[in-house]
C-alpha positions in Angstrom: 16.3 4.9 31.4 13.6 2.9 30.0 11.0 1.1 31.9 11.0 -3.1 31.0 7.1 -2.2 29.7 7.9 0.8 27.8 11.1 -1.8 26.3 8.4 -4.5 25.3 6.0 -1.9 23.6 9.0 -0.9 21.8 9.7 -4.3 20.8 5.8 -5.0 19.4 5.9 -1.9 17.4 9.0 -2.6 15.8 7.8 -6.0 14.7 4.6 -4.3 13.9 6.1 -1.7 11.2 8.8 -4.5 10.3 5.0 -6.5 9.0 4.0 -3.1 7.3 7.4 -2.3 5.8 8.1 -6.4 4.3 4.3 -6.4 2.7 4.2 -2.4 1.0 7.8 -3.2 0.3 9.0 -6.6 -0.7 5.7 -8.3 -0.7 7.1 -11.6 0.9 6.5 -12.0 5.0 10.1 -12.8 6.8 9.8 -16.6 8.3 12.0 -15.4 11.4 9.7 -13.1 12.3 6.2 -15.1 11.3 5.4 -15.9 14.5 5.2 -12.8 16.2 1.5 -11.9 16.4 2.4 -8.1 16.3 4.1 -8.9 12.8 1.5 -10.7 11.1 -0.6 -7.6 11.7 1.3 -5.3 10.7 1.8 -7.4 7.7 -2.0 -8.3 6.7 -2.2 -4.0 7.4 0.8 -3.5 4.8 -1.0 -5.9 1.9 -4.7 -4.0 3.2 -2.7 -0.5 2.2 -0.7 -2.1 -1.2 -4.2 -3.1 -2.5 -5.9 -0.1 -1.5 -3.2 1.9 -3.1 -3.1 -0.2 -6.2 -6.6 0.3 -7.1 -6.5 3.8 -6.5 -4.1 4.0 -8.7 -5.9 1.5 -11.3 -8.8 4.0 -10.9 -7.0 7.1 -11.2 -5.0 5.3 -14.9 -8.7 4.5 -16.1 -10.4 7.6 -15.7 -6.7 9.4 -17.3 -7.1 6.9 -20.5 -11.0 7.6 -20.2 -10.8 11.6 -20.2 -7.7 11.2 -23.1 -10.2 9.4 -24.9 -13.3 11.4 -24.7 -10.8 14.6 -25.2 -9.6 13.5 -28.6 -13.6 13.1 -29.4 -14.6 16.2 -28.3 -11.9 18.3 -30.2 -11.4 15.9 -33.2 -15.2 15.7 -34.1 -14.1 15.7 -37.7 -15.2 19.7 -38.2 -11.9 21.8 -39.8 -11.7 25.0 -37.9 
């Protein structure tokens, strides 16, 4: 059986990774839930991840165009082999 304090940690980390799951997910925080302290932090974690993984990926598409780019003028110089 559970103990009433393991229950209640149970309870914050649920609302916890509901936060992380509504902002990497849908983006939008759930107005039941707003008020739970646990929430809001797993929420303001969740956007902290989406925008870390969003610029990774905006790095990782501008150095793709960058090296398809400098490929083409490397082996297109304008030289027939």
């Amino acid at each position: 059986m559970i103990n009433p304090l393991e229950q209640k940690r149970r309870g914050y980390l649920n609302f916890f990774k509901d936060g992380v799951a509504d902002a990497l997910l849908d983006g939008v925080i759930d107005d039941n839930k707003r008020s739970s302290a646990y929430y809001k932090q797993g929420y303001d974690f969740g956007i902290t991840m989406w925008t870390q993984i969003e610029s990774t990926e905006f790095i990782q598409d501008k150095y793709k165009i960058l090296e398809n780019v400098n490929g083409k003028d490397t082996q297109d110089n304008g030289k027939d082999t």
